[in-house]
C-alpha positions as a LaTeX table, in Angstrom:
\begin{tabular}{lrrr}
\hline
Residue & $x$ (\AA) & $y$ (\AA) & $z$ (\AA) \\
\hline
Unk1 & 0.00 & 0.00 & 0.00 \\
Unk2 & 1.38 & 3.51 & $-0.35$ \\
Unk3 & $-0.71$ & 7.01 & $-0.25$ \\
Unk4 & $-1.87$ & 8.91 & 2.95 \\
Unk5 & $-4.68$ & 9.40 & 4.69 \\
Unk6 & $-5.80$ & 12.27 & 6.82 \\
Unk7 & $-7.09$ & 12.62 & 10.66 \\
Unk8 & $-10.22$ & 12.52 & 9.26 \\
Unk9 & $-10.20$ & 9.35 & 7.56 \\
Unk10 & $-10.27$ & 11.05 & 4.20 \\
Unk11 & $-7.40$ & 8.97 & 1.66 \\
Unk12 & $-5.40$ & 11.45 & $-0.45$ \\
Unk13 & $-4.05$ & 11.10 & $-3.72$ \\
Unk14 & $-1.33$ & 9.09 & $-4.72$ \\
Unk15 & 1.15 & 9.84 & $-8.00$ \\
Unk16 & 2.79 & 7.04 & $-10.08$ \\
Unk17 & $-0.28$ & 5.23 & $-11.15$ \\
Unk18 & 1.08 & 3.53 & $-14.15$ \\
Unk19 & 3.53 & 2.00 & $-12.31$ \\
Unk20 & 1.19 & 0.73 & $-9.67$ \\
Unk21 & $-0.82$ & $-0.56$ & $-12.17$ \\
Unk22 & 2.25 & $-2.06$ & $-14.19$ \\
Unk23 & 2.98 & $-3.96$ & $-10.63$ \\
Unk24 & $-0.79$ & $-5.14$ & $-9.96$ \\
Unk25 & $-0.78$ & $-6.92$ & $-13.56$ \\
Unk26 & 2.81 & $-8.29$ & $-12.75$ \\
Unk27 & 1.47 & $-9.78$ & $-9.30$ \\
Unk28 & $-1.23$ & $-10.94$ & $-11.35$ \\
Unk29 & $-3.63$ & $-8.94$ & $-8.25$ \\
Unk30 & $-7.38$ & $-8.49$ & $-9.59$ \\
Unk31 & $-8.21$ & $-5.46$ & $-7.53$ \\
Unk32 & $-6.55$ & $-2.26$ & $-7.16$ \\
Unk33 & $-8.25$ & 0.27 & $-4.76$ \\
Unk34 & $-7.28$ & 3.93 & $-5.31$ \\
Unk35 & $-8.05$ & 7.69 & $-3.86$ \\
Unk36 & $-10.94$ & 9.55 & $-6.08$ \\
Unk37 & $-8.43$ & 12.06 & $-6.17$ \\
Unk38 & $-6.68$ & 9.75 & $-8.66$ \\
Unk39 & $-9.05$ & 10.27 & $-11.41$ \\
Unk40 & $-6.88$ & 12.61 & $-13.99$ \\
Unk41 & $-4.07$ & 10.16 & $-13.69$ \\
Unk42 & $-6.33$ & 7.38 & $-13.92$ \\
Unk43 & $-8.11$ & 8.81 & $-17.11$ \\
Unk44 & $-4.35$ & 8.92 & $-18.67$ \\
Unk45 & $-3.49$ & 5.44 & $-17.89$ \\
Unk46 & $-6.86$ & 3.84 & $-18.21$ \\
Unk47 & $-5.28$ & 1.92 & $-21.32$ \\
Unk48 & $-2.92$ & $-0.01$ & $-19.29$ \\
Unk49 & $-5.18$ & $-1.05$ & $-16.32$ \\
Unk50 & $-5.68$ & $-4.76$ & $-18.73$ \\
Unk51 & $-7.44$ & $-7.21$ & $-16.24$ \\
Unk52 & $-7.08$ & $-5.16$ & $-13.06$ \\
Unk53 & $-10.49$ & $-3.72$ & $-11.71$ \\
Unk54 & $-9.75$ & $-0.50$ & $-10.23$ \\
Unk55 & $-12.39$ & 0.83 & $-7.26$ \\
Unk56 & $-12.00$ & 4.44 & $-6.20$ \\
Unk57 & $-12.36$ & 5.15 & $-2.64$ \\
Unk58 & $-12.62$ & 8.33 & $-0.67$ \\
Unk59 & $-12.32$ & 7.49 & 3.22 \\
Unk60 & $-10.02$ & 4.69 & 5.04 \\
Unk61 & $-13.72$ & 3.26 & 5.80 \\
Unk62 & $-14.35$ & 2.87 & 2.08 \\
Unk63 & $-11.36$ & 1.64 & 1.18 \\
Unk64 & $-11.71$ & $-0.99$ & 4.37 \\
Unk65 & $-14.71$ & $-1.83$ & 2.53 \\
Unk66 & $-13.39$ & $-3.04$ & $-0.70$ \\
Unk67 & $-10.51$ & $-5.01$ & 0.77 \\
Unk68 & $-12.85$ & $-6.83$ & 2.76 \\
Unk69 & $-15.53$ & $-7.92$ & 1.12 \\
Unk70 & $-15.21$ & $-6.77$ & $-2.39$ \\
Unk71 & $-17.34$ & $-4.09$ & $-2.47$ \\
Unk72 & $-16.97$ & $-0.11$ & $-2.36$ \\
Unk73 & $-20.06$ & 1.83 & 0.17 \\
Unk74 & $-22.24$ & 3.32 & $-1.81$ \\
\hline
\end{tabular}
């Protein structure tokens, strides 16, 4: 995992999204879970995500959420 999250609970945006991507497909992982604050990278890599399901979060709880049991709150 890399990024930050705030006192709040709130998870920041992370850089170097290719490259996380690039190591997901490598590690053959299915999910990645990134900040919503990712979306202009993610728009400019969106070609390489190839077989990795990518689920936007924007607390700790959300991303909690996703790693357990799949799925992203609403």
């Amino acid at each position: 995992m890399t990024g930050e999250i705030c006192l709040n609970g709130d998870v920041l945006p992370v850089g170097g999204l290719a490259g996380k991507l690039a190591a997901a497909r490598r590690e053959r992982l299915r999910r990645l879970v990134l900040p919503e604050g990712c979306s202009e990278e993610l728009q400019l890599t969106a070609k390489d995500k190839k077989g990795v399901e990518l689920r936007r979060v924007k607390t700790i709880w959300e991303a909690m959420g996703a790693m357990i049991s799949g799925e992203a709150p609403e």
